[in-house]
C-alpha positions in Angstrom: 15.9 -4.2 -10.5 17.6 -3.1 -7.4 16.5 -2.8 -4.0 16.9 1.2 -4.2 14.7 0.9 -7.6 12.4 -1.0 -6.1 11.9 1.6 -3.1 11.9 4.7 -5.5 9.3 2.9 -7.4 6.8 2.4 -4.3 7.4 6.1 -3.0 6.6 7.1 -6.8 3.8 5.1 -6.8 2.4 6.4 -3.5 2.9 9.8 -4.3 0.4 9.0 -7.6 -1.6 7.2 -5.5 -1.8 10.2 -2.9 -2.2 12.7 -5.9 -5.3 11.1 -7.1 -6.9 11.5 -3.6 -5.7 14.7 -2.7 -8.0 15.7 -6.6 -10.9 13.1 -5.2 -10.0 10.6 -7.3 -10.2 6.8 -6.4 -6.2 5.3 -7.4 -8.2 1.8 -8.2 -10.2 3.3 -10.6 -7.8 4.5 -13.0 -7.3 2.5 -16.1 -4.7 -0.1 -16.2 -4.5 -0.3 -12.7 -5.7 -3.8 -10.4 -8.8 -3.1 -7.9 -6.8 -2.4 -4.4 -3.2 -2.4 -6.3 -3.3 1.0 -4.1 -1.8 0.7 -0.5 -2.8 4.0 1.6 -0.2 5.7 2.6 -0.7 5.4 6.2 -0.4 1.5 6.1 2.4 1.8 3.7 4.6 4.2 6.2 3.8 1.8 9.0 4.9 -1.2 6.6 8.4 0.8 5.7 9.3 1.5 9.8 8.6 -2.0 9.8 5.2 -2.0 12.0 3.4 -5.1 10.6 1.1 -5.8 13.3 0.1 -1.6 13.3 -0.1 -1.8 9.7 -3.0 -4.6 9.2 -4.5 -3.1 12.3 -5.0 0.5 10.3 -6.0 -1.6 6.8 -8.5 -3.4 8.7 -9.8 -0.1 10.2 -9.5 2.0 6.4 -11.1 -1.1 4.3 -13.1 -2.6 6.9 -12.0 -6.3 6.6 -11.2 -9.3 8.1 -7.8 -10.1 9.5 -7.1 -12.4 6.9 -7.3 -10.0 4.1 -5.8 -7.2 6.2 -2.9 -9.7 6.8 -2.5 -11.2 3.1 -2.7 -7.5 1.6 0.4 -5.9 3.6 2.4 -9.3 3.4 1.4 -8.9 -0.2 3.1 -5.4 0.1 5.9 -6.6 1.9 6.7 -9.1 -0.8 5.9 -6.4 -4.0 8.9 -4.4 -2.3 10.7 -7.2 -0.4 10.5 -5.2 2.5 10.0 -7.9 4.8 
């Protein structure tokens, strides 16, 4: 895939994501999909303008974790879209 496929993908893939809450739905909990596979769109828009340090500060505050996690699941991002 190309670099503009892989970007369409993770916009299309937010916009489900953002879909399921906007119906009160939880993204992880639809079939086929991996427990936190779903990157909110806030930390995902502060990801794209290339905010890193803002992004695991709002994960940390949405999911309530460590730093650790909050830093291995948005370079996990980063990497799924090789966007950093």
């Amino acid at each position: 895939m190309e670099a503009r496929d892989h970007e369409r993908l993770r916009r299309l893939e937010t916009l489900v994501d953002n879909l399921y809450s906007h119906v009160g739905l939880d993204p992880a909990a639809v079939p086929d999909r991996k427990p936190g596979s779903a990157m909110p769109a806030e930390v995902a828009a502060l990801v794209d303008r290339g905010n890193k340090i803002e992004a695991v500060k709002e994960y940390r505050q949405q999911f309530g974790v460590g730093l650790k996690e909050a830093l291995e699941a948005v370079e996990a991002y980063e990497r799924r879209y090789r966007l950093g």
